[in-house]
C-alpha positions in Angstrom: -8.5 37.0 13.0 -7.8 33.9 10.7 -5.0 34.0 8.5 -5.6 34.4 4.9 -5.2 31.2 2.7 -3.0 31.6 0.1 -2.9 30.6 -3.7 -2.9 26.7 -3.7 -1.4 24.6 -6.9 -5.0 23.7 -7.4 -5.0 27.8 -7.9 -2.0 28.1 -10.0 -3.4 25.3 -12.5 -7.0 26.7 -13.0 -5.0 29.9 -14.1 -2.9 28.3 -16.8 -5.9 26.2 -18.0 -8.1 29.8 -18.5 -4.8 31.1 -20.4 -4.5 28.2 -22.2 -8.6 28.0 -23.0 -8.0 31.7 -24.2 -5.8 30.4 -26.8 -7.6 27.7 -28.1 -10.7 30.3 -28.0 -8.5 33.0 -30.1 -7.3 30.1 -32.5 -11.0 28.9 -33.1 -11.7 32.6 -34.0 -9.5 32.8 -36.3 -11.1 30.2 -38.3 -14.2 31.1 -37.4 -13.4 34.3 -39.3 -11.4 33.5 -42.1 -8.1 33.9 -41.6 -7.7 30.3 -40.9 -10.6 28.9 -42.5 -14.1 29.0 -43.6 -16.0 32.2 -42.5 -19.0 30.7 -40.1 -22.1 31.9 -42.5 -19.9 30.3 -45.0 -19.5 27.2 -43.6 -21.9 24.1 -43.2 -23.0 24.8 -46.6 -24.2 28.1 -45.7 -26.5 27.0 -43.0 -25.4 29.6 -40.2 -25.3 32.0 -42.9 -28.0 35.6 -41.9 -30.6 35.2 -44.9 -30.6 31.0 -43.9 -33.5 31.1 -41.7 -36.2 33.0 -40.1 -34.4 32.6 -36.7 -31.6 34.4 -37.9 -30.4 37.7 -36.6 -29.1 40.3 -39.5 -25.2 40.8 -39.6 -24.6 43.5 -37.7 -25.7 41.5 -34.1 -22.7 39.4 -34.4 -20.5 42.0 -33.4 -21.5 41.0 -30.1 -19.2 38.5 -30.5 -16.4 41.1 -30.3 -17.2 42.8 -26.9 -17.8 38.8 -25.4 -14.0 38.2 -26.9 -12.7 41.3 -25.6 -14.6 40.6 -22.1 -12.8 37.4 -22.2 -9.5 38.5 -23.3 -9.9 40.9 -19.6 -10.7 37.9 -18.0 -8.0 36.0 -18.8 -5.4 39.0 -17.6 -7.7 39.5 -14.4 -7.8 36.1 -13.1 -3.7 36.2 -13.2 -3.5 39.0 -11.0 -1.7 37.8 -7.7 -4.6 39.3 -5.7 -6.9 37.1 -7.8 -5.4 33.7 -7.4 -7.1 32.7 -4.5 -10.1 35.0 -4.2 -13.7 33.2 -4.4 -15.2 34.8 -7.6 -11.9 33.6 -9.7 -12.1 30.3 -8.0 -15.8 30.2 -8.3 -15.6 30.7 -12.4 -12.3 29.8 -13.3 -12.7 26.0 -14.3 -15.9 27.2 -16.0 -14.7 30.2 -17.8 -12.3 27.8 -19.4 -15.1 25.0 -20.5 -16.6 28.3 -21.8 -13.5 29.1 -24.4 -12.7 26.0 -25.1 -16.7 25.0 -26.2 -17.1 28.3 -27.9 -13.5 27.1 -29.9 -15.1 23.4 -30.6 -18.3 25.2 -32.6 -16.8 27.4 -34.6 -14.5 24.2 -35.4 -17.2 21.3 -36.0 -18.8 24.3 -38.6 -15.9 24.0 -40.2 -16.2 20.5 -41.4 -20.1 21.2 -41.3 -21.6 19.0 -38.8 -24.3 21.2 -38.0 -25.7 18.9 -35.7 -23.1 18.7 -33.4 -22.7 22.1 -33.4 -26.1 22.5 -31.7 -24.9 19.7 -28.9 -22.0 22.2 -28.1 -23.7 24.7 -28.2 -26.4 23.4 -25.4 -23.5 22.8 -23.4 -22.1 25.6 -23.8 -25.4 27.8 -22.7 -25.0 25.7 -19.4 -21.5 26.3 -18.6 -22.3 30.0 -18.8 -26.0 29.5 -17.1 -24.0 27.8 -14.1 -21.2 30.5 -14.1 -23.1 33.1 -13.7 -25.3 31.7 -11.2 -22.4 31.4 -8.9 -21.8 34.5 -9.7 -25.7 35.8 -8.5 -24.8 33.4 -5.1 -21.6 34.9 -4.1 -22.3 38.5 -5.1 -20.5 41.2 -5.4 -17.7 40.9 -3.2 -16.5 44.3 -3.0 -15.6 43.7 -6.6 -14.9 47.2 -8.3 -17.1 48.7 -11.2 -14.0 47.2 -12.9 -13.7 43.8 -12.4 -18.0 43.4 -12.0 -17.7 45.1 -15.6 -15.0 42.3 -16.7 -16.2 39.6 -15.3 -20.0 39.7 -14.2 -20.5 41.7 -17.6 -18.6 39.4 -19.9 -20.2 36.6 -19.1 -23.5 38.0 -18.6 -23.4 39.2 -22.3 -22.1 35.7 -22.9 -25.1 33.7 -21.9 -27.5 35.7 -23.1 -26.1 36.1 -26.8 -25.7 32.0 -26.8 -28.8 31.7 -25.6 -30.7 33.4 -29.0 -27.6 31.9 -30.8 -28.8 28.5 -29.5 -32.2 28.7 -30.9 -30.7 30.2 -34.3 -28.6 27.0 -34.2 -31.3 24.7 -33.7 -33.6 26.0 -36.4 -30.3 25.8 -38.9 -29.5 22.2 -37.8 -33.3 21.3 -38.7 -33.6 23.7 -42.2 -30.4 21.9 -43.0 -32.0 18.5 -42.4 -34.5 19.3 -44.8 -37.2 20.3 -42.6 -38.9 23.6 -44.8 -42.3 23.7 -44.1 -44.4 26.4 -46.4 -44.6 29.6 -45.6 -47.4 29.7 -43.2 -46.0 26.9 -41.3 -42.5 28.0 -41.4 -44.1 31.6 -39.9 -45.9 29.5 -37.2 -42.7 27.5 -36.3 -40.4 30.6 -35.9 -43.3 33.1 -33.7 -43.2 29.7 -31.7 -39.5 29.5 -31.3 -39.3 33.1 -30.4 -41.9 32.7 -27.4 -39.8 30.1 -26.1 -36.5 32.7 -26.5 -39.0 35.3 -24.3 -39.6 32.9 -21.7 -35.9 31.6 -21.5 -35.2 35.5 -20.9 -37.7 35.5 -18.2 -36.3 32.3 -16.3 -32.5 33.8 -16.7 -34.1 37.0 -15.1 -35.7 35.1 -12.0 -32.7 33.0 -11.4 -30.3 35.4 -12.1 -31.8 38.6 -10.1 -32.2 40.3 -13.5 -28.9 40.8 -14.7 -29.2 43.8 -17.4 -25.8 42.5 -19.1 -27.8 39.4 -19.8 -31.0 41.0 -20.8 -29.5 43.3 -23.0 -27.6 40.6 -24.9 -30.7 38.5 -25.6 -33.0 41.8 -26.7 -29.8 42.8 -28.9 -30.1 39.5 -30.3 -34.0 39.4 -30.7 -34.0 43.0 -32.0 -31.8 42.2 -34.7 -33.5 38.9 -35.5 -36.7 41.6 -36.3 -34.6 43.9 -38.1 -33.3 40.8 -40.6 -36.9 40.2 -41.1 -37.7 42.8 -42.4 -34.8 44.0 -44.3 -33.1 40.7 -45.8 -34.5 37.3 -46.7 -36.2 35.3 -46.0 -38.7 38.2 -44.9 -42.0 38.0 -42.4 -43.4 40.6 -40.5 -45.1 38.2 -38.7 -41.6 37.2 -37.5 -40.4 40.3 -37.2 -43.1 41.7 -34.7 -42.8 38.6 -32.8 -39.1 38.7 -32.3 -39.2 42.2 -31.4 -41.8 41.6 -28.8 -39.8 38.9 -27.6 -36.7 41.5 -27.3 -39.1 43.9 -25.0 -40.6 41.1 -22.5 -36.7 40.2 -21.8 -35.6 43.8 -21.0 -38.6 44.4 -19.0 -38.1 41.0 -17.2 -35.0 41.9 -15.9 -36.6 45.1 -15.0 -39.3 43.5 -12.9 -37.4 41.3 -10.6 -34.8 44.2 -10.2 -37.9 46.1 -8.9 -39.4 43.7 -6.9 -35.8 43.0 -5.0 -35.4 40.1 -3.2 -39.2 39.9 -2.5 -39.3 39.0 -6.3 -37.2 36.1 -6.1 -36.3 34.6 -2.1 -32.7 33.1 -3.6 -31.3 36.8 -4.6 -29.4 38.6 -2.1 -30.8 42.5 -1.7 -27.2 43.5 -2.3 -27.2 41.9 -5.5 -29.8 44.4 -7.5 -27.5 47.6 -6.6 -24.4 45.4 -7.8 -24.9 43.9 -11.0 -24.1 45.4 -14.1 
């Protein structure tokens, strides 16, 4: 039997850069919330605000963003553990995790000082950081990884990319509103059912690649669902909208559904062990 390897410095850096990603990522929050700055639907003039667009989702979906900073938080104290120095899955995401913090700290930063359209370049790059973590995470599997730690870290980041990936289009739609771009109401209606498609077919693609992780799913329908609710409850209202997003929020659950079905025969790239696995 082969020995072991143990940790490497290469090891020992990647868990002081997550720690230190953490940090930035907490500081960032703190401005992103107030304490430190400008509340985000405050800033860039009100842009990112829940009533700026009919992309939007209503307030209550951004507390999403406090079980992904909690996820995180256990992240950063898992990937310390000794046992987790050198072990494949904290190897495999470590780097990445890190980008993840330290892009999700630059947005709520360049909101700050309202360049909007910046924003929406790092927040592309930050759906692809996540997109290739948790791909990895799809190619090395489980691992005899715990309910625990699949919770922690395959659930984290699963609710990750698909919350950034409905905050992307959100972002975009500010970025362009903010430009000027307002087309009348019918237009406007067109333009956001449009938008939303594209959200429902994103979901699809994450399910195929991904082997339909539910954590990812369930972030994007949470998203979607609340994108309905806001418009139908707050400004600028559209049932059109409305019954679009939340028909966008159903095609993404049952997506993920599908291909956990169909098992590997449903996508050849997807270990079989994967679909009992995932949370």
């Amino acid at each position: 039997m082969a020995p072991v390897e143990g940790p490497t410095r290469h090891d020992r850096i990647r868990q002081v850069a997550v720690v230190v990603s953490e940090i930035a990522c907490v500081i960032g929050t703190l401005f992103g919330v107030g304490v430190l700055g400008t509340r985000v639907e405050e800033s860039s003039g009100g842009s990112l605000a829940a009533d700026a667009t009919l992309i939007a989702p209503a307030v209550p979906a951004f507390s999403m963003w406090s079980v992904i900073y909690l996820g995180l938080a256990a992240y950063t104290v898992w990937q310390v553990l000794p046992a987790q120095a050198n072990a494949p899955r904290a190897r495999a995401t470590g780097w990445l995790a890190a980008a993840s913090m330290v892009l999700n700290a630059a947005w709520l930063l360049v909101t700050q000082v309202g360049w909007i359209w910046v924003s929406v370049v790092v927040i592309a790059g930050l759906v692809v950081v996540l997109g290739v973590l948790v791909r990895r995470l799809t190619d090395l599997g489980p691992g005899g990884a715990g309910l625990g730690e699949r919770a922690v870290v395959d659930g984290t980041f699963g609710l990750y990319l698909g919350w950034v990936s409905v905050a992307t289009c959100a972002n975009i739609t500010a970025a362009l509103v903010s430009s000027g771009v307002r087309p009348t109401s019918p237009v406007a209606d067109a333009l956001a059912v449009v938008v939303l498609l594209v959200a429902a077919g994103v979901g699809v693609v994450l399910a195929r690649r991904l082997g339909g992780r539910y954590a990812v799913a369930a972030a994007m329908a949470w998203g979607l669902g609340w994108i309905a609710w806001g418009r139908v409850t707050d400004a600028p209202r559209s049932p059109s909208v409305a019954v679009a997003a939340g028909v966008a929020a159903v095609v993404v659950a049952l997506a993920a559904v599908a291909v956990r079905r169909a098992g590997p025969a449903g996508d050849g790239r997807v270990r079989a062990r994967l679909h009992a696995a995932q949370p």
